[in-house]
C-alpha positions in Angstrom: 90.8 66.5 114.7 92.4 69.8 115.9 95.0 70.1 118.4 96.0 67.1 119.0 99.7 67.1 117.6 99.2 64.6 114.7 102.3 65.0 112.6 103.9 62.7 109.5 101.8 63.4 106.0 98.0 63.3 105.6 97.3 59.7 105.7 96.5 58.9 102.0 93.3 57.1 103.1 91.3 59.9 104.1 91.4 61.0 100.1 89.1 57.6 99.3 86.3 59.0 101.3 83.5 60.0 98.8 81.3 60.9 101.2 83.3 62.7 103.4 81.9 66.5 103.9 84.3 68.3 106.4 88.0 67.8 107.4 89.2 69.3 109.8 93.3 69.3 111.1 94.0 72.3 112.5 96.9 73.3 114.6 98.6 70.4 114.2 102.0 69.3 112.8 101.6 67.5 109.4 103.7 68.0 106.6 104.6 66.9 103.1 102.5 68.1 100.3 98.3 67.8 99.6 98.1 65.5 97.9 96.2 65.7 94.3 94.3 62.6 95.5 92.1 65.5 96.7 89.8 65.0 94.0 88.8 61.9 95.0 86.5 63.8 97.9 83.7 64.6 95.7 81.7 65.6 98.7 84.0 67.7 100.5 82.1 70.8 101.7 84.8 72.2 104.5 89.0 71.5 104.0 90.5 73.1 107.0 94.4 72.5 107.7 95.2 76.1 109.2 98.8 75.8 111.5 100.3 73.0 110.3 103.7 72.0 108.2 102.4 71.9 105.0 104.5 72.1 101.7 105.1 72.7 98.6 102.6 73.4 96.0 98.8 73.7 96.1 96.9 71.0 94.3 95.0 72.8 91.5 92.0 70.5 92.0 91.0 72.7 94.6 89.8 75.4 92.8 88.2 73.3 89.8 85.1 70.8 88.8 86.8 68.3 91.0 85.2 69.1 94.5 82.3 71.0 93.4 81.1 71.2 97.2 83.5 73.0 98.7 82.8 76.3 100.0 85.1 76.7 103.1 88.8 76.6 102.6 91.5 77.4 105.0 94.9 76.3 104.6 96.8 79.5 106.9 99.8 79.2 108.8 101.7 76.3 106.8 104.4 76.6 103.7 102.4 76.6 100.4 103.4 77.6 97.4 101.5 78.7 93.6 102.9 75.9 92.2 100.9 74.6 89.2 98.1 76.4 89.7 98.3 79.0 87.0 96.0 82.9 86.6 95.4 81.5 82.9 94.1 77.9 83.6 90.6 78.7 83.5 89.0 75.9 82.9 86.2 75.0 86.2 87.6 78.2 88.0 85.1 80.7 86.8 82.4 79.0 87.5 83.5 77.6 90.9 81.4 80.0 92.8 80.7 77.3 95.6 84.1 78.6 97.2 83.2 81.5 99.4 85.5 81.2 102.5 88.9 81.1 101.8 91.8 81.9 103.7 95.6 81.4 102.8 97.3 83.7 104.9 100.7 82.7 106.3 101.7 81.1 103.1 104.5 81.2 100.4 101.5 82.3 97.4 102.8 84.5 94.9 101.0 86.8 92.9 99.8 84.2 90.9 97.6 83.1 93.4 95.7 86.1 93.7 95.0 86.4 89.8 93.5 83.0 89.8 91.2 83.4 92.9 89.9 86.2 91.6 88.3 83.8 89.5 86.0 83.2 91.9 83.3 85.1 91.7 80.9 84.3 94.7 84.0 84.7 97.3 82.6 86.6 100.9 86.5 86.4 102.4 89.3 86.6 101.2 92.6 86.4 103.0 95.9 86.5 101.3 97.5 88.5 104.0 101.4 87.1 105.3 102.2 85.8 101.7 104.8 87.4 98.6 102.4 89.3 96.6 104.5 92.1 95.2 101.7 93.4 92.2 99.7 96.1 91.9 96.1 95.2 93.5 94.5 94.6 89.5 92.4 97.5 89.0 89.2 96.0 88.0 89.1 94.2 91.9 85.9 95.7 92.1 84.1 94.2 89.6 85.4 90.5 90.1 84.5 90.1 93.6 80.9 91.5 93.8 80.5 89.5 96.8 83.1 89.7 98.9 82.9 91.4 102.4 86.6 90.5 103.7 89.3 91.2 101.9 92.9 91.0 103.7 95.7 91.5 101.3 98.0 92.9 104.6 101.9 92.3 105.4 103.1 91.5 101.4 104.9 93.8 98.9 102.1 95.2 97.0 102.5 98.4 95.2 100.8 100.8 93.0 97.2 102.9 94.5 94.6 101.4 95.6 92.0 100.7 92.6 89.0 103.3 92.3 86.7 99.9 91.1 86.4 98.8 94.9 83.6 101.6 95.3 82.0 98.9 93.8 82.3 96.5 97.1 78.9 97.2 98.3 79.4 93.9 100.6 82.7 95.5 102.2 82.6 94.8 105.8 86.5 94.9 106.6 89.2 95.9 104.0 92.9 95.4 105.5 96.0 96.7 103.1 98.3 97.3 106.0 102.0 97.1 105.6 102.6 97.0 102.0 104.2 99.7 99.4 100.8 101.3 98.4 101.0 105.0 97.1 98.6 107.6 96.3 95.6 109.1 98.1 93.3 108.0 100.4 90.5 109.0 98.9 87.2 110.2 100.7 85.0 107.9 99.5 87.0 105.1 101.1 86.6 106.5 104.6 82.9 107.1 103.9 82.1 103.1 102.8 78.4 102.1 103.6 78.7 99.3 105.6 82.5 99.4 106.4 83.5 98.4 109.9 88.0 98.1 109.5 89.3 99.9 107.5 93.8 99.7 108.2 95.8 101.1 105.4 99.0 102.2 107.5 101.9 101.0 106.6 102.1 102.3 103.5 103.3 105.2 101.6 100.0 106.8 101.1 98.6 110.4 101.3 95.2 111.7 103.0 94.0 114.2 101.0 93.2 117.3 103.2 90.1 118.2 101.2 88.4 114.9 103.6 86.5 116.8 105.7 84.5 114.5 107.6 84.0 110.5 107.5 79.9 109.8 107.4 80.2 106.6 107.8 79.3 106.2 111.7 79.8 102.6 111.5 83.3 102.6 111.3 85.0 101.0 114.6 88.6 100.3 113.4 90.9 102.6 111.6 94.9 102.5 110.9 96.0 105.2 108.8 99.6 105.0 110.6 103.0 105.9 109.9 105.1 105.5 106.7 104.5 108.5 105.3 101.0 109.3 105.7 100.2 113.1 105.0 97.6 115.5 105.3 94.8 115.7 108.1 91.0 114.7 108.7 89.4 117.4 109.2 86.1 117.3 112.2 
């Protein structure tokens, strides 16, 4: 049902579907809140409501025992909020490892949000980019997403270096840090990341350490290391 300008809230009957297995509603104009009726779609495998009006807070059922299905969620580009949904409520998070696709970028998510969905241990992306995350990115990242290989944590308030664990990211495809108040060095083992394709850290306040004399890793096709007080040189 995408694109075609449906607006009001989610009509409260779609949430008495047991069977139902994908949702689509993106780029479309509802509003109001999700509803925690959610639960009632025990079969829900894909939830996608990307561009929309959405508010208010997230229903916590998403990320426990409730919908034990879903593996695709994407709820960018509305006006969500951590609400309820606490780093401490644990209980059906950790072993939610169904979820492996979700994006909430364009959002109002505080830093709660990203302790609790890093809770989720069989995550491949993961985009909180465009939210108010103002922490330091938890040190042991590295060893709480062993399967992730899309991380965008871009355009929020973060602060602090960027956590040696993610060496540990053997999955890391694209890692995207731009535009936030990271400090430290860019280290050489970042710019040498098997597998790596996009790497963007500018925007920040970090330095390039002049003893990285060369980047190995050839597979490397996208690279922001730009202004903000970037220092020191790669050397060819």
């Amino acid at each position: 049902m995408d694109e075609n300008n449906f607006n009001g809230c989610i009509p409260p009957r779609l949430f008495h579907l047991p069977l139902l297995q994908n949702l689509y509603f993106d780029d479309n104009s509802l509003s109001g809140q999700l509803s925690t009726e959610i639960r009632n779609l025990t079969s829900l495998q894909l939830l996608s409501l990307p561009a929309n009006h959405l508010s208010g807070s997230i229903p916590p059922q998403l990320f426990h025992f409730h919908l034990p299905l879903l593996w695709y969620l994407h709820l960018d580009g509305n006006f969500l909020n951590s609400g309820e949904v606490r780093p401490d409520d644990e209980e059906g998070i950790e072993n939610t490892t169904i979820l492996q696709d979700l994006s909430f970028s364009r959002n109002k998510f505080s830093d709660d949000m990203l302790l609790l969905v890093l809770c989720l241990k069989g995550l491949n992306l993961l985009d909180l980019s465009y939210n108010d995350l103002s922490m330091e990115i938890p040190y042991e990242i590295g060893n709480l997403l062993p399967s992730i290989s899309f991380l965008a944590l871009s355009d929020n308030r973060l602060t602090g270096g960027i956590p040696r664990s993610m060496q540990k990211l053997n999955n890391l495809e694209g890692l995207y840090l731009q535009n936030n108040l990271l400090t430290g060095e860019i280290l050489s083992w970042l710019l040498d990341f098997e597998g790596l394709r996009s790497l963007y850290v500018g925007g920040n306040r970090l330095i390039l350490k002049n003893s990285v004399e060369r980047a190995q890793n050839n597979n490397l096709f996208g690279l922001s290391l730009k202004y903000r007080g970037l220092f020191g040189e790669v050397i060819k």
